[in-house]
C-alpha angles and dihedrals in degrees: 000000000000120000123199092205098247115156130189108258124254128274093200109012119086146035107278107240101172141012131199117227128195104212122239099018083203096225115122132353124315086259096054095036090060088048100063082029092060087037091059082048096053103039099061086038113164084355113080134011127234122229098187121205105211126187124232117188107169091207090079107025086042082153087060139085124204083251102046097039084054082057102051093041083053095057087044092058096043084054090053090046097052087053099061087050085249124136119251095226083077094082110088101181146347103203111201109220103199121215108278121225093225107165087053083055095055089047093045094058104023091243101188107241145093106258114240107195114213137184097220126083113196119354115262091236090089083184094082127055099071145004119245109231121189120195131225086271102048087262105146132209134161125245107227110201113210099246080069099056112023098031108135092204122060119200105147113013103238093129088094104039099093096045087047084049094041096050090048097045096037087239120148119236106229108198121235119208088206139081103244132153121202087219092070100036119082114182121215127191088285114354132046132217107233110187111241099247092060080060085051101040090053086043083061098051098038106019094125095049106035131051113214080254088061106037081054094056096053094054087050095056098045100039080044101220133113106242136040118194112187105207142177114053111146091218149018108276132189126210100240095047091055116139108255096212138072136241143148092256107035096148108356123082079213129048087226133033092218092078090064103024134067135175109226087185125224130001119206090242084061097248125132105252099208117186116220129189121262127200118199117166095258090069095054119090119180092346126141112261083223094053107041083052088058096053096036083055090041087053097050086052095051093048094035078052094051102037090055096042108111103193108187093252099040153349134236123246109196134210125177117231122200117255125190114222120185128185102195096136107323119013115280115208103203092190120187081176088071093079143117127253146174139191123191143132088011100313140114136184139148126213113217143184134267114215126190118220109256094226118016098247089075097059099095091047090046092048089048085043091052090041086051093048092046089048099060094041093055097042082055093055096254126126119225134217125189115221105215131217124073102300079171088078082053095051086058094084092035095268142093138166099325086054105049091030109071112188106225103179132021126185136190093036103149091152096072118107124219107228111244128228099339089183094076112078108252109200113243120237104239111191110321091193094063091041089057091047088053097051095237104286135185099278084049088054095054093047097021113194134359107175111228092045112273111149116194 
């Protein structure tokens, strides 16, 4: 097979040199939503530029053509902008995605399924529709997974997002025969971390044509990297014991790995620091005593899995990182994992996010949580920037800034490897920590590691 020597882009390596936005991110009031709008602005000023993805549905803005509605998103926007003190120019494009008759589409071409109508057009988690890959010679493309083509049931409209990114940008969409999210997916120098239900959700589709070798293999060409380490189920799992349906969480306590996971770049001992969550009771509110047991325990395997992985080019230093979980009606994921960061010409520094407690009780407890997170990010060499505005309005529906801020371009990432030789078979890491626990034996031998503890 020839490969064109496009690789995913990287999750840590690089200066970030553009973001993609989805406006508005519909969480919160207008006033609240400018705010974390015009921190984000202000936060990458004079660093980075905006392409922005904005929604027109004629049925509420009926005074409004495409046209003029472009205009008027754009003013708000400069206004925003103004306001954070950055220049205008540093908006590169506000591309206008129209309402899709979808359910014309599904009759047009007799698409199987029942039709689900929705309000929404694309999701405003712009992170996870496709995978930015950049060629040997800075040439970008987006990586369409197949969920976001072919997919017979529209709930939330992401199926159209690459192709309306791609048009403005000149970028060509390169189809992906798998199911993939870019929310459970981190990309290092020359492997990437692919959350285990991802693994399980591909096995149900192609279980009858494609061995876990060879599903492997296919994430590693087209993601263009060595190594694939699928991380984050929460137990040992046989194969025989899988679970048969489907469901947005099968393995994982939460839908993405990115919520748990972050990549801290390049040590100067040449391992891979990698930041996992860590629960301690302080950070619980309302949550079952059961249940946060059950994360705080979740959150020791993945990072025990990672920390004795040993994969042939380099090995994981691991460092925890605090999370706020909250059980006040449906779980809330407070992730300082679900950040941004760069490392290039010798920095390194990581934007967060800034969360509000949700009842003021919880501010003491919010104010000693941020002074731990910075800790451990300054004692590790990394500066740290707050991204301000309520991300806690964010973390309502499991989300926050990695996953409504997509980095498009990156610069200055020597760090990246260039895969070698994908043709040749590279064996997967399934769960180090239960190959450890079972001594090794003679089935961990044959399928060596896959990190989050499946066996098969």
């Amino acid at each position: 097979m020839n490969h064109d020597g496009s690789r995913a882009l990287s999750d840590v390596y690089g200066k970030i040199d553009q973001l993609l936005l989805s406006y508005p991110d519909l969480a919160g009031d207008a006033v609240e939503i400018h705010k974390r709008y015009a921190g984000l602005f202000k936060a990458f000023a004079g660093a980075a530029r905006f392409v922005i993805l904005a929604q027109f549905n004629p049925a509420s803005n009926s005074t409004y053509t495409l046209p003029r509605f472009a205009r008027k998103v754009q003013k708000q926007l400069q206004s925003i902008m103004r306001d954070a003190r950055l220049d205008e120019s540093y908006l590169d494009d506000v591309i206008i995605e129209p309402l899709f008759d979808y359910e014309a589409f599904h009759r047009q071409f007799r698409i199987p399924g029942e039709f689900v109508r929705s309000d929404y057009f694309s999701t405003e988690w712009t992170q996870d529709a496709f995978v930015v890959l950049k060629n040997a010679n800075d040439a970008y493309a987006l990586l369409e997974p197949i969920q976001f083509k072919l997919s017979s049931v529209n709930k939330l409209g992401d199926q159209l997002m690459a192709d309306y990114i791609a048009a403005q940008l000149d970028y060509y969409v390169k189809p992906f025969a798998f199911q993939l999210e870019g929310g459970n997916a981190l990309v290092g120098d020359n492997y990437a971390f692919i959350g285990s239900d991802t693994l399980y959700k591909n096995w149900l589709l192609y279980k009858d044509s494609f061995t876990f070798q060879e599903l492997t293999n296919h994430f590693r060409w087209s993601l263009g990297v060595n190594h694939i380490f699928w991380v984050g189920a929460e137990q040992t799992i046989s194969a025989d014991s899988l679970p048969g349906g489907e469901s947005d969480d099968l393995l994982q306590l939460l839908p993405h790995i990115d919520m748990f996971i972050t990549l801290g770049g390049k040590e100067p001992d040449g391992r891979e620091l990698v930041l996992v969550a860590q629960l301690t009771e302080i950070k619980c509110f309302g949550l079952n005593p059961d249940l946060a047991q059950r994360f705080a325990a979740y959150f020791d395997r993945v990072a025990l899995s990672i920390e004795i992985a040993k994969p042939e080019e380099s090995a994981f230093r691991v460092e925890r990182l605090p999370i706020i979980l909250t059980g006040i009606g449906d779980l809330i994921p407070m992730s300082y994992n679900n950040c941004l960061i760069e490392q290039y010409d010798g920095l390194r520094k990581v934007y967060l996010p800034r969360y509000r407690p949700l009842v003021p009780s919880q501010a003491a407890v919010f104010e000693k949580v941020e002074q731990q997170v910075c800790d451990v990010f300054e004692q590790l060499g990394i500066t740290v920037c707050f991204v301000e505005g309520n991300f806690s309005t964010r973390a309502l529906s499991r989300g926050s800034l990695h996953c409504m801020a997509k980095v498009l371009k990156r610069s200055k990432d020597k760090f990246v490897k260039r895969a070698h030789d994908l043709s040749k078979p590279e064996r997967f890491w399934i769960d180090a920590a239960a190959a450890r626990e079972n001594a090794l034996t003679e089935a961990a031998h044959l399928v060596p590691f896959l990190i989050g503890a499946m066996k098969f």
